[in-house]
PDB file of N, CA, C and O in Angstrom:
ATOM      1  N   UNK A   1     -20.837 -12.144  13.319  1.00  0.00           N
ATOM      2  CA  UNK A   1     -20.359 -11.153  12.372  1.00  0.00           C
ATOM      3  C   UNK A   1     -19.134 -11.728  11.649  1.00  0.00           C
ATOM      4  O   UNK A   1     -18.298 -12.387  12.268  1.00  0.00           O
ATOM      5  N   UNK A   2     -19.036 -11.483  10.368  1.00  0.00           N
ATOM      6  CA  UNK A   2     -17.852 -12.117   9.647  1.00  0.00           C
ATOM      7  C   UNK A   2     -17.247 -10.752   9.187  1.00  0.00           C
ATOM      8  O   UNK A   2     -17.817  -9.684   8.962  1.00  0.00           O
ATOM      9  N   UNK A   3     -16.115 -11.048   9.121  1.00  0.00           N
ATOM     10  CA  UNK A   3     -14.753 -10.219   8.623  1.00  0.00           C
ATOM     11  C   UNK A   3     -14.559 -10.618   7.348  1.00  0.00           C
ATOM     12  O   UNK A   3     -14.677 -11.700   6.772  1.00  0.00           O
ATOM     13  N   UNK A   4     -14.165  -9.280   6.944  1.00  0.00           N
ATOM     14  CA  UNK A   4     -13.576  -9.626   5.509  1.00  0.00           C
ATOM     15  C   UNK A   4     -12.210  -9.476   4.979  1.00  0.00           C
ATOM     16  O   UNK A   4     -11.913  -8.322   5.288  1.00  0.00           O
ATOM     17  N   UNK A   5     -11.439  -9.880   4.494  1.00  0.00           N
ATOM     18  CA  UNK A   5     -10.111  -9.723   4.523  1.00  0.00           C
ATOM     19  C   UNK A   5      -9.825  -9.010   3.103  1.00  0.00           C
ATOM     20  O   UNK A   5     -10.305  -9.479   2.071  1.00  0.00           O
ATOM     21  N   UNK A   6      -9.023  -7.858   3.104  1.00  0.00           N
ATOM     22  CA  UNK A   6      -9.247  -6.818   2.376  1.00  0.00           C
ATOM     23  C   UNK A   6      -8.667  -7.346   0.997  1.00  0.00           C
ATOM     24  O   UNK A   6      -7.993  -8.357   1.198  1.00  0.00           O
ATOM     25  N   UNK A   7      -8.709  -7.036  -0.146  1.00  0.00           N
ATOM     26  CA  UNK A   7      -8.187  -7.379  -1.223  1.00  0.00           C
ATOM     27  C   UNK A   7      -6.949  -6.745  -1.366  1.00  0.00           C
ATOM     28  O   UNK A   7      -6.789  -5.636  -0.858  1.00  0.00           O
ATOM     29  N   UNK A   8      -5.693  -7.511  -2.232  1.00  0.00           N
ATOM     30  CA  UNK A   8      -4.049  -6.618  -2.516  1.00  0.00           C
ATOM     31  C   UNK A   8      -4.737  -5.207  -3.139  1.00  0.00           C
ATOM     32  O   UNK A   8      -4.504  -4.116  -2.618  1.00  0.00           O
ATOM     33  N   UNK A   9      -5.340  -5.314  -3.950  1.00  0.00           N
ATOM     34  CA  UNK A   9      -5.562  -3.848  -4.713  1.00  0.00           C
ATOM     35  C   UNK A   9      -6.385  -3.115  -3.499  1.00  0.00           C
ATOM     36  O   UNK A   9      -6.240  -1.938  -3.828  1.00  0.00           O
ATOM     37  N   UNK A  10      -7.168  -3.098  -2.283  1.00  0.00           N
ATOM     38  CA  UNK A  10      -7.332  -2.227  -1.613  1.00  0.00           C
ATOM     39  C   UNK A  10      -6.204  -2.194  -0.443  1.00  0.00           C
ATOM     40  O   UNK A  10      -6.428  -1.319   0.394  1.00  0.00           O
ATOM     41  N   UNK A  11      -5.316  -2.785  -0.271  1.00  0.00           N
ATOM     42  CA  UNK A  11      -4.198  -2.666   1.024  1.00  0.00           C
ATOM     43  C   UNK A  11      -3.001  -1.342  -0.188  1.00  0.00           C
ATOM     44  O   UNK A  11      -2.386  -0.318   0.111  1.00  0.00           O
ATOM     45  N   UNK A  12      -3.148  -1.986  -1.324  1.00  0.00           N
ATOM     46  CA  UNK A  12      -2.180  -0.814  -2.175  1.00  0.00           C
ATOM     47  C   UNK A  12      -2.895   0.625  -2.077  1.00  0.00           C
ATOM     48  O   UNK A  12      -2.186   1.611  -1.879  1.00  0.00           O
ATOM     49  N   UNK A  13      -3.940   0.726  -2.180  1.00  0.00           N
ATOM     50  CA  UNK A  13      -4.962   2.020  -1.921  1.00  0.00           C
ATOM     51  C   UNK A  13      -4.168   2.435  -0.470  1.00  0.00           C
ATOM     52  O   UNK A  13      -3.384   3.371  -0.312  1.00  0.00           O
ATOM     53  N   UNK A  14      -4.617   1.450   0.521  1.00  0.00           N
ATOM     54  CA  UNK A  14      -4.852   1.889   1.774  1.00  0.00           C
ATOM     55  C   UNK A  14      -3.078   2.629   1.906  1.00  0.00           C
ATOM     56  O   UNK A  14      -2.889   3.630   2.597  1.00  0.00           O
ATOM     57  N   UNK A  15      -2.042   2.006   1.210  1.00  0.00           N
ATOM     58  CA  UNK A  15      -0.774   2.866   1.149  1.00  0.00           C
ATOM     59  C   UNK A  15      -0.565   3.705   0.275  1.00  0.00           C
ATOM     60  O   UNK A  15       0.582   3.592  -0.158  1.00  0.00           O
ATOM     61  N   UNK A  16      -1.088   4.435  -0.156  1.00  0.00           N
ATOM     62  CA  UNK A  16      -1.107   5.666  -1.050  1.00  0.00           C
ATOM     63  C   UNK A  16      -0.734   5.190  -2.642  1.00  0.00           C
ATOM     64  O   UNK A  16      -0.135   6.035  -3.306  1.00  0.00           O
ATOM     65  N   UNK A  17      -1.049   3.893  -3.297  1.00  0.00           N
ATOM     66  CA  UNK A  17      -0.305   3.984  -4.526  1.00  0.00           C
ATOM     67  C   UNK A  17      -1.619   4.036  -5.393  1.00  0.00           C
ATOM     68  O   UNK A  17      -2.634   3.643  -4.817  1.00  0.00           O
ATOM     69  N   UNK A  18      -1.728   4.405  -6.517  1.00  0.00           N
ATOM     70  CA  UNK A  18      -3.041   3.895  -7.598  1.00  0.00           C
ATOM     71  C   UNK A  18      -3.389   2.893  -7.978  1.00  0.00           C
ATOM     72  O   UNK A  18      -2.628   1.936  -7.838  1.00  0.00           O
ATOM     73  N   UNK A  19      -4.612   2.722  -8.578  1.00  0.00           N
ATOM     74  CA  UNK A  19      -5.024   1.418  -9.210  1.00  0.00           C
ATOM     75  C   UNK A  19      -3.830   1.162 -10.396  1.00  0.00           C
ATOM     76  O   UNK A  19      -3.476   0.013 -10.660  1.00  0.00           O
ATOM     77  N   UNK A  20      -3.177   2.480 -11.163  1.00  0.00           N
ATOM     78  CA  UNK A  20      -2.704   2.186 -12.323  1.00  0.00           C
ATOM     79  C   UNK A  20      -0.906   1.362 -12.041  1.00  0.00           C
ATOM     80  O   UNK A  20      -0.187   0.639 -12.731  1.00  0.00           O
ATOM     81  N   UNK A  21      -0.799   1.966 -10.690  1.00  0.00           N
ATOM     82  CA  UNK A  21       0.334   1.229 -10.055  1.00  0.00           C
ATOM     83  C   UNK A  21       0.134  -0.251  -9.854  1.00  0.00           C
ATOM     84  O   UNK A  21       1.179  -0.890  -9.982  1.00  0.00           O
ATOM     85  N   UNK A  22      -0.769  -0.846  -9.616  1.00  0.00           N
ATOM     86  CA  UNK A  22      -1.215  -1.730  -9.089  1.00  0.00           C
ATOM     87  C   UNK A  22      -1.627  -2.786 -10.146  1.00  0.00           C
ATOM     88  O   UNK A  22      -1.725  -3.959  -9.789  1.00  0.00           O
ATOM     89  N   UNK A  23      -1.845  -2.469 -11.286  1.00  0.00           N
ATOM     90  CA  UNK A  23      -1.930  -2.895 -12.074  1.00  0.00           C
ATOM     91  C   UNK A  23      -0.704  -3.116 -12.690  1.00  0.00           C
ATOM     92  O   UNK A  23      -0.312  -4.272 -12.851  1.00  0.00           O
ATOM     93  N   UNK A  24      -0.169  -2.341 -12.987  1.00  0.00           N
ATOM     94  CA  UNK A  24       1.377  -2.692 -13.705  1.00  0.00           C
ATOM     95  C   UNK A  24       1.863  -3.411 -12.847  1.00  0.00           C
ATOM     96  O   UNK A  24       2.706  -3.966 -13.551  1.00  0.00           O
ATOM     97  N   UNK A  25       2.069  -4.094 -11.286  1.00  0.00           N
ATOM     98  CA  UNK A  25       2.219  -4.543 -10.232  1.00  0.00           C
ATOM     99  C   UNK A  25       1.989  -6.047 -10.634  1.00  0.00           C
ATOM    100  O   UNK A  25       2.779  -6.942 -10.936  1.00  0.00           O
ATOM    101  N   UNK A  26       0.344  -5.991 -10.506  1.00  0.00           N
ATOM    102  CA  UNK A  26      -0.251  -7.210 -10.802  1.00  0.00           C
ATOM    103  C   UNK A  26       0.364  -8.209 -12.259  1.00  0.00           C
ATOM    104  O   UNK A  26       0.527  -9.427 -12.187  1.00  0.00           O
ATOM    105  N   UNK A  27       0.558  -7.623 -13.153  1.00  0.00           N
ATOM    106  CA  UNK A  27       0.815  -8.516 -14.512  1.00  0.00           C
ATOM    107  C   UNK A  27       1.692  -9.225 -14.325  1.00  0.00           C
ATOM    108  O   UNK A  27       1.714 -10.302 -14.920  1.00  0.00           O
ATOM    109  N   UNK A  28       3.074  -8.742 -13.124  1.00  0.00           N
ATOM    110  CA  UNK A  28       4.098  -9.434 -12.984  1.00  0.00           C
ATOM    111  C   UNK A  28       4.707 -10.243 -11.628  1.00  0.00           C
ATOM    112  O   UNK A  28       5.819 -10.761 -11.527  1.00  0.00           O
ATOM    113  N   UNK A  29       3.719 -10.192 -10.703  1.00  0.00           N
ATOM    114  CA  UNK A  29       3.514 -10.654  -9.170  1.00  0.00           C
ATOM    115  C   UNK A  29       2.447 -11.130  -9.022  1.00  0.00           C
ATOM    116  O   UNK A  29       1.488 -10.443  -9.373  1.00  0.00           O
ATOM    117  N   UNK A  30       2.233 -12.294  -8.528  1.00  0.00           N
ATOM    118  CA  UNK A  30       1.596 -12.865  -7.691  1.00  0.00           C
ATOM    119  C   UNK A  30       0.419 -12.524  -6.619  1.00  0.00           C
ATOM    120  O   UNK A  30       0.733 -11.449  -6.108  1.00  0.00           O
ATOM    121  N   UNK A  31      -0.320 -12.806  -6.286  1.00  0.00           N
ATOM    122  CA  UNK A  31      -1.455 -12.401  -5.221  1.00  0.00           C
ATOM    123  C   UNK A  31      -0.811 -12.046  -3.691  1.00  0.00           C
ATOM    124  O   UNK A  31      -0.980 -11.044  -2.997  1.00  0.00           O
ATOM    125  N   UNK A  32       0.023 -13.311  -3.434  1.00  0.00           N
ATOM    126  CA  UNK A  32       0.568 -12.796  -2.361  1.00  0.00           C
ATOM    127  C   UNK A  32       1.698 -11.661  -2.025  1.00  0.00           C
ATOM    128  O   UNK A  32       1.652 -10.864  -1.088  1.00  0.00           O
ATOM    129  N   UNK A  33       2.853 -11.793  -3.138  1.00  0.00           N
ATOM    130  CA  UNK A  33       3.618 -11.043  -3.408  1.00  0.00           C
ATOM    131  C   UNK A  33       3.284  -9.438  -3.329  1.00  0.00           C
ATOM    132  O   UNK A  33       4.007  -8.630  -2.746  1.00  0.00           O
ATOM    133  N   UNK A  34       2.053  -9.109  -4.022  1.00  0.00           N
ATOM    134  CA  UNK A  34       1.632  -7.961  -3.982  1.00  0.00           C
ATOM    135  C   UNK A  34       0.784  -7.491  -2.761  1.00  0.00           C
ATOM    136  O   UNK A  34       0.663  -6.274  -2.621  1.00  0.00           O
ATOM    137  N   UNK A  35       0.081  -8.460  -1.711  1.00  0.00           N
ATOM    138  CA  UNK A  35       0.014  -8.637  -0.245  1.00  0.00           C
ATOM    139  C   UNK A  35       1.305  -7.762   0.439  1.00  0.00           C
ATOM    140  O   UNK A  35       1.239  -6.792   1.194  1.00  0.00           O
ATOM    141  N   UNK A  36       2.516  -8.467  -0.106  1.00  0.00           N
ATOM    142  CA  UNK A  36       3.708  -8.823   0.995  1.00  0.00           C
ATOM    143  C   UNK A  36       4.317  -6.997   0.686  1.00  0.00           C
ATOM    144  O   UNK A  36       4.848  -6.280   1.533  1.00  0.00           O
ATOM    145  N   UNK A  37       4.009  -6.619  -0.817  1.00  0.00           N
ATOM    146  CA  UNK A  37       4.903  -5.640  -0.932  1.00  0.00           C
ATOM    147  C   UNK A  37       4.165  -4.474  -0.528  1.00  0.00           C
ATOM    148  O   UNK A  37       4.956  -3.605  -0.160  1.00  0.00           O
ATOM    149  N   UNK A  38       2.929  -4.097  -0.446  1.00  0.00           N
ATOM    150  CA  UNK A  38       2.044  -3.285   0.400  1.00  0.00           C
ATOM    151  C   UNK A  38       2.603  -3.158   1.663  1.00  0.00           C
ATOM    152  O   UNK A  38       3.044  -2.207   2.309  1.00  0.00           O
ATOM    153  N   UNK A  39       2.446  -4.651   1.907  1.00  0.00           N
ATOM    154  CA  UNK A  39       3.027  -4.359   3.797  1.00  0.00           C
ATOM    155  C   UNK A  39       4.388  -4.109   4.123  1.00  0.00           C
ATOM    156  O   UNK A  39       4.697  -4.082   5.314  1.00  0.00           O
ATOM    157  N   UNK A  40       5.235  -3.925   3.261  1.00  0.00           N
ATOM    158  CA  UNK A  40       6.433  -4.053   3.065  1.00  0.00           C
ATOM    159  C   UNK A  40       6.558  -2.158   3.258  1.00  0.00           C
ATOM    160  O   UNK A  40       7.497  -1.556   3.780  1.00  0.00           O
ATOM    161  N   UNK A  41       5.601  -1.700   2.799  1.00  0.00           N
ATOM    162  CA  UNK A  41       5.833  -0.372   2.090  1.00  0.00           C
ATOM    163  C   UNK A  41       5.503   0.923   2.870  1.00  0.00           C
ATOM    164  O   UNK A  41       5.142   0.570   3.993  1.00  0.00           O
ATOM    165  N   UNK A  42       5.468   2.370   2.751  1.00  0.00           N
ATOM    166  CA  UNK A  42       5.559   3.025   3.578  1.00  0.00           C
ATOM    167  C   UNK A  42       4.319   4.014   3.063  1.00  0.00           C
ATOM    168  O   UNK A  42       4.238   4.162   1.843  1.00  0.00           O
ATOM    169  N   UNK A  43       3.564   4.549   3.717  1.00  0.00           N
ATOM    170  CA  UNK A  43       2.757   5.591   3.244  1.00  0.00           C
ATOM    171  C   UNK A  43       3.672   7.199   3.270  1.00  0.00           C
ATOM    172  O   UNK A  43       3.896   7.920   4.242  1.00  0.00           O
ATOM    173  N   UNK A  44       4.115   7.416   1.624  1.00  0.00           N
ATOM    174  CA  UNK A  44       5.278   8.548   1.532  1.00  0.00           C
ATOM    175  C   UNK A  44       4.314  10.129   2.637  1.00  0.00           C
ATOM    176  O   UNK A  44       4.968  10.792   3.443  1.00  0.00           O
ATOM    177  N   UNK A  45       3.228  10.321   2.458  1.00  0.00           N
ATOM    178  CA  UNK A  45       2.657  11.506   3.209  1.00  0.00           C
ATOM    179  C   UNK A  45       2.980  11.407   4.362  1.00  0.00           C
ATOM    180  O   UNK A  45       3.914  12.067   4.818  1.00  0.00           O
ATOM    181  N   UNK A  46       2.120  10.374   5.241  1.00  0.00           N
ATOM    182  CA  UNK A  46       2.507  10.193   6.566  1.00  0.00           C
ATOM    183  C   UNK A  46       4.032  10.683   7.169  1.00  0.00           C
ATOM    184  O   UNK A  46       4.378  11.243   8.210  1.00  0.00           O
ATOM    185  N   UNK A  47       4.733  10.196   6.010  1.00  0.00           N
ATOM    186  CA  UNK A  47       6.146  10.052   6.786  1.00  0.00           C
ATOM    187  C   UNK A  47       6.670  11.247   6.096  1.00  0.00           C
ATOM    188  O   UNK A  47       7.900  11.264   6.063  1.00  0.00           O
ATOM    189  N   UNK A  48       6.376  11.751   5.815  1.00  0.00           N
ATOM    190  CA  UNK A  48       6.578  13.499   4.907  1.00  0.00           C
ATOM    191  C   UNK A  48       6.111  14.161   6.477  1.00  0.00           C
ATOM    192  O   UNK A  48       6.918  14.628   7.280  1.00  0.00           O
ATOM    193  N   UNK A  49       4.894  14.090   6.650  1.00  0.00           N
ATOM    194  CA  UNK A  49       4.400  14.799   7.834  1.00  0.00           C
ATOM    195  C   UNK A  49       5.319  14.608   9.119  1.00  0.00           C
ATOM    196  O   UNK A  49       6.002  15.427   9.733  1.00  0.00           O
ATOM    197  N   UNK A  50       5.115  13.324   9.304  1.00  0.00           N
ATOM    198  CA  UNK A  50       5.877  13.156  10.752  1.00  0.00           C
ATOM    199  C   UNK A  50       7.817  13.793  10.804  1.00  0.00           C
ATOM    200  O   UNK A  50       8.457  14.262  11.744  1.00  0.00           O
ATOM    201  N   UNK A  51       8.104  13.597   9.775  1.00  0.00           N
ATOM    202  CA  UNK A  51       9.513  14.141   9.809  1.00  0.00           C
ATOM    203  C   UNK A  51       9.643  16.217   9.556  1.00  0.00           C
ATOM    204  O   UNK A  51      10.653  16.849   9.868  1.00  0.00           O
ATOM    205  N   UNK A  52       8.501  16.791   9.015  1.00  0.00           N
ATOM    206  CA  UNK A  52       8.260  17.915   9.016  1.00  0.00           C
ATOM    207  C   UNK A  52       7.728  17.990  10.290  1.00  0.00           C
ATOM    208  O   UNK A  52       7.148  19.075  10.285  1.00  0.00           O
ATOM    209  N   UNK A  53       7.544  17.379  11.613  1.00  0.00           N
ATOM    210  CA  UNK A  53       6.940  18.035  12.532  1.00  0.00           C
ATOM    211  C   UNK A  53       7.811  17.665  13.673  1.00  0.00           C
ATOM    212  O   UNK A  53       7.743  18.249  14.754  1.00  0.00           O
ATOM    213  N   UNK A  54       8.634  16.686  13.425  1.00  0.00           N
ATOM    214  CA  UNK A  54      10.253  16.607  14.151  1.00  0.00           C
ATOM    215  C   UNK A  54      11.028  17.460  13.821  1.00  0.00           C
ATOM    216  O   UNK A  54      11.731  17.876  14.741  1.00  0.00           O
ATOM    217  N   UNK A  55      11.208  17.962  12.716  1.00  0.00           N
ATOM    218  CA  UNK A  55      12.568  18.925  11.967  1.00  0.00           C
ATOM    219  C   UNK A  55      11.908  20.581  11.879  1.00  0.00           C
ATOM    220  O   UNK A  55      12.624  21.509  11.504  1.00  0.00           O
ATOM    221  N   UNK A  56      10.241  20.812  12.340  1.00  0.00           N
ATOM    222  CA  UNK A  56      10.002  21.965  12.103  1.00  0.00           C
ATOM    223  C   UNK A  56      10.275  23.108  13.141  1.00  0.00           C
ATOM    224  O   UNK A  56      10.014  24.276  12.855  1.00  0.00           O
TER     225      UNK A  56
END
């Protein structure tokens, strides 16, 4: 079975931003860069939730 290693524009999905983000992203960064800043980054819901269910 082979793996596939996900593309920058689906790891930006997989953190809540748009294609149209991602694009304005892309024109001025690099392949990896835009890798690095995905992983860099925070999914804003998740962490909306988890701090509403500490503070509720």
């Amino acid at each position: 079975m082979r793996i596939r290693k996900i593309s920058s524009r689906e790891a930006w999905r997989l953190m809540g931003f748009t294609d149209e983000d991602y694009n304005k992203a892309s024109k001025v960064c690099c392949e990896t860069s835009l890798y690095h800043q995905a992983g860099n980054s925070i999914v804003v819901n998740v962490m909306y939730h988890l701090l509403k269910s500490i503070f509720a």
